[in-house]
C-alpha positions as CSV (number, residue, x, y, z in Angstrom):
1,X,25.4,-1.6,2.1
2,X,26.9,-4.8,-0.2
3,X,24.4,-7.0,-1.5
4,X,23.6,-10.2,-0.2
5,X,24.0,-11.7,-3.6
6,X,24.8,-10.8,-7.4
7,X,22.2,-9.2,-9.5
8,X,22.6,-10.1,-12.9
9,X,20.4,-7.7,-15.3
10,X,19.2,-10.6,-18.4
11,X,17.0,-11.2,-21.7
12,X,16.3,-14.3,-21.8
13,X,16.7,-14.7,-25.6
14,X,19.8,-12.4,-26.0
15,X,22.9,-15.2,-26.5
16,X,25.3,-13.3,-24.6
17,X,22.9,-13.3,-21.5
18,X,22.6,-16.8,-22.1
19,X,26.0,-18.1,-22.0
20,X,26.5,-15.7,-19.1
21,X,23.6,-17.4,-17.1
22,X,25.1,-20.5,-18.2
23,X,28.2,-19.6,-16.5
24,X,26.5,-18.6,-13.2
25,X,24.4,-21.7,-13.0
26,X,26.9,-23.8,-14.1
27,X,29.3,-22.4,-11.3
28,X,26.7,-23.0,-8.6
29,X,26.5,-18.9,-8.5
30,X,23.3,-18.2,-6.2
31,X,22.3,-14.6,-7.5
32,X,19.2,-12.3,-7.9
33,X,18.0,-12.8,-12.0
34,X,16.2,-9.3,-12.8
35,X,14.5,-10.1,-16.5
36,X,14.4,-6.9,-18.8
37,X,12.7,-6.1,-21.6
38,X,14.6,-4.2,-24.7
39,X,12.3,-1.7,-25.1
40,X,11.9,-0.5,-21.8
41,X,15.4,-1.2,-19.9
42,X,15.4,0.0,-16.0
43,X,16.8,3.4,-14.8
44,X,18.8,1.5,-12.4
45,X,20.4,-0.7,-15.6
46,X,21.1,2.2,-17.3
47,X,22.4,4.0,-14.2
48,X,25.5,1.8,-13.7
49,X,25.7,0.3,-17.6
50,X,24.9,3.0,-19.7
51,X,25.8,1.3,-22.6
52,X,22.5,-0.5,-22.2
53,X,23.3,-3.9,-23.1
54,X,22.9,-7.2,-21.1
55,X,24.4,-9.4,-19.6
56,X,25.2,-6.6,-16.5
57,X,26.8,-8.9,-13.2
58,X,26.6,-6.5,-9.7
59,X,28.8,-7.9,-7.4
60,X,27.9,-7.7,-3.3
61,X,30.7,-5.2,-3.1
62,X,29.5,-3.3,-6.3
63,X,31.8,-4.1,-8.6
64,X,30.2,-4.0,-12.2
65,X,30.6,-6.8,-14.8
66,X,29.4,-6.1,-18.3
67,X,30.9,-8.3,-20.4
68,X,29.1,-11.9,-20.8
69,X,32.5,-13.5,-21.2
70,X,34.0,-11.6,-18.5
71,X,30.9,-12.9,-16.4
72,X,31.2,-16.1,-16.8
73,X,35.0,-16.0,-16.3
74,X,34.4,-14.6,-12.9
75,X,31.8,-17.7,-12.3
76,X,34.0,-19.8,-13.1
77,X,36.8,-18.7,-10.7
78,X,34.3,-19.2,-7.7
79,X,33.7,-22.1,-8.7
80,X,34.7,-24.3,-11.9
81,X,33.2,-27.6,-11.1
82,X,33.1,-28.8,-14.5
83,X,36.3,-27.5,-15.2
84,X,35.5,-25.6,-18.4
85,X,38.3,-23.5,-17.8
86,X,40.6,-26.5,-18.8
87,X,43.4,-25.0,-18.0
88,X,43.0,-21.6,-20.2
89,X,44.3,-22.7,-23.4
90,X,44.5,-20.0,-26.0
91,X,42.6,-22.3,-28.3
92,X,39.4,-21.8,-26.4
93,X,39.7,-18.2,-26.0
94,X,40.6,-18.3,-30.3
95,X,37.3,-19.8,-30.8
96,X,35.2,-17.1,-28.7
97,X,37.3,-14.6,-30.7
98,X,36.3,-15.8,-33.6
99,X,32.8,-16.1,-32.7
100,X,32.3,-13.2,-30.9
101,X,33.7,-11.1,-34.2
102,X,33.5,-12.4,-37.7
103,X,30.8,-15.3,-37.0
104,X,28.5,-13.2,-35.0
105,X,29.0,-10.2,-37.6
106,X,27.9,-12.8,-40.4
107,X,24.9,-14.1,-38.3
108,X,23.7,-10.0,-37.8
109,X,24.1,-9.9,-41.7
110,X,22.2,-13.3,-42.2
111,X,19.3,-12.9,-39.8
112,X,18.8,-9.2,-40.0
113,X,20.0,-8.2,-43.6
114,X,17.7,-5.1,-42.8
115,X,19.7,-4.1,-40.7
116,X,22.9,-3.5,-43.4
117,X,21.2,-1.8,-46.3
118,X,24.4,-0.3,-47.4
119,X,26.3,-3.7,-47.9
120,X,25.6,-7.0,-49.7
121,X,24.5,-9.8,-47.0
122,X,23.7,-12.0,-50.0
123,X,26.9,-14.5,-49.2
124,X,26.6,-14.3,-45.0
125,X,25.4,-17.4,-44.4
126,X,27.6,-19.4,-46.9
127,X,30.5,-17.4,-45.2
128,X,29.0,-18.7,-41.6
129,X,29.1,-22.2,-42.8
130,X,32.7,-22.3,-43.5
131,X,33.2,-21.4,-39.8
132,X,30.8,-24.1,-38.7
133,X,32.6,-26.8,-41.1
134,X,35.3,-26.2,-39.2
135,X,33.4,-26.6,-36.0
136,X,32.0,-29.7,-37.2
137,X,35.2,-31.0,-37.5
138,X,36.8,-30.0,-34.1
139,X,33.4,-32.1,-32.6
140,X,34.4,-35.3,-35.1
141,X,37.5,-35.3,-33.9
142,X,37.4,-34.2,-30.2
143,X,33.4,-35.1,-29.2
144,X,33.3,-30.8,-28.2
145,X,34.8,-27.7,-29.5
146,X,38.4,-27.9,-28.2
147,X,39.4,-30.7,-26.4
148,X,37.1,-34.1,-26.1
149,X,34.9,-32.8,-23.2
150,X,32.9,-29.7,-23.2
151,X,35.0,-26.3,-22.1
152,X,33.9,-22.4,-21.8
153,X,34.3,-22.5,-25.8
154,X,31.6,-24.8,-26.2
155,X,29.1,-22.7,-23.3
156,X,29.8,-20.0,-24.7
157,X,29.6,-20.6,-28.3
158,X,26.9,-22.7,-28.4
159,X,24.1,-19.6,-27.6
160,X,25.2,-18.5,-31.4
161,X,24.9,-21.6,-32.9
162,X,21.6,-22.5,-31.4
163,X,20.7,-18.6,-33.2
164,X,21.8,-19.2,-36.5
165,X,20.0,-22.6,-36.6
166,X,17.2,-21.5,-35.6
167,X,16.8,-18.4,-38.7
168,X,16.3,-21.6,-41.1
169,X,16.0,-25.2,-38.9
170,X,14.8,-27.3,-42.0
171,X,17.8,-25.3,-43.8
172,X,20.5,-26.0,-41.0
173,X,19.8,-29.4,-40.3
174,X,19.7,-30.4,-44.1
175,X,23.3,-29.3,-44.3
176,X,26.4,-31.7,-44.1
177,X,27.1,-30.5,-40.8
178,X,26.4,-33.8,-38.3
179,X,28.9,-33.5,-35.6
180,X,27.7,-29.7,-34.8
181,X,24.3,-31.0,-35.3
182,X,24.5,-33.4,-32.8
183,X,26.6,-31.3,-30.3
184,X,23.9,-28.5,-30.8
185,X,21.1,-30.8,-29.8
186,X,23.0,-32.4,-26.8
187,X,23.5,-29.0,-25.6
188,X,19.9,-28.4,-26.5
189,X,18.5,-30.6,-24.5
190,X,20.7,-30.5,-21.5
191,X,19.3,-29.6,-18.0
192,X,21.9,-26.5,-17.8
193,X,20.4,-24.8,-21.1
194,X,16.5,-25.4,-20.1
195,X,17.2,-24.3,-16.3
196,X,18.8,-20.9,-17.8
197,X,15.8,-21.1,-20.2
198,X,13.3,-20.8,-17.3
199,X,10.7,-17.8,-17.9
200,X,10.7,-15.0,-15.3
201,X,8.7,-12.3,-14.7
202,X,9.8,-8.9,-15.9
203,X,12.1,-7.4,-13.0
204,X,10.7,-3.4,-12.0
């Protein structure tokens, strides 16, 4: 029997599940929102996703969605009221790419240097900022990240950016970076960001 609605499997701190819940609200996307817990992800979860990560998207007819981007693309074909997709210029998708590989490598390698004790993490975040001058500029010039109104590459960027930030905030904000700054903060405080940012009880 289909479902009435989507389920979509979340952590509510996890960036891709953000930008993926982003996607879905920001779409209109009515679904069922089952909150995991890392250490103790459902047999159901694992079941259809047994690469164990989140975001996970059922569909009513089944269909399994894994990928946040890929989530949020979907969203946004029901329904792109904001009109994020802009058209589908390869720019946007070269900024996810770009995120999604070497910046979010470097943020691993900044905020969990831990994690990496065979390799040097010592220059990570100086290698990050040269990604996020670049940002800053794109905002200066074009008020969001490609284009001058907000597109899929801001949504789904911005989850990362509001991670790195937030390993040193005195550190981030003291650096010449005042476009991103700003952008990060409008996105911040937006009512799209603290509806996604909603608590909800742990889903068994």
């Amino acid at each position: 029997m289909d479902n009435i609605l989507p389920i979509l499997y979340s952590f509510r701190r996890c960036p891709y599940a953000m930008r993926a819940r982003m996607g879905l609200v920001g779409a209109k996307i009515r679904h069922e929102h089952r909150e995991i817990t890392l250490s103790d992800k459902p047999a159901h979860m694992l079941e259809i996703s047994p690469k164990g990560t989140v975001p996970i998207l059922i569909l009513p007819n089944g269909h399994i969605i894994d990928e946040s981007l890929d989530i949020m693309l979907w969203a946004l074909e029901q329904n792109d009221q904001h009109r994020w997709l802009n058209g589908m210029r390869i720019d946007m998708f070269n900024l996810i790419e770009r995120n999604d590989t070497t910046f979010k490598a470097l943020l691993d390698r900044y905020k969990y240097p831990n994690r990496y004790p065979d390799e040097d993490c010592t220059n990570a975040r100086d290698d990050a900022v040269r990604i996020l001058f670049d940002l800053d500029q794109r905002i200066k010039v074009n008020n969001a990240l490609s284009g001058e109104k907000t597109t899929i590459a801001d949504i789904a960027i911005f989850p990362f950016i509001r991670q790195f930030a937030h390993v040193d905030r005195d550190w981030f904000y003291a650096q010449k970076l005042p476009s991103l700054q700003n952008w990060l903060r409008e996105h911040l405080k937006s009512t799209l960001f603290t509806t996604i940012m909603k608590k909800h009880e742990i889903w068994s």
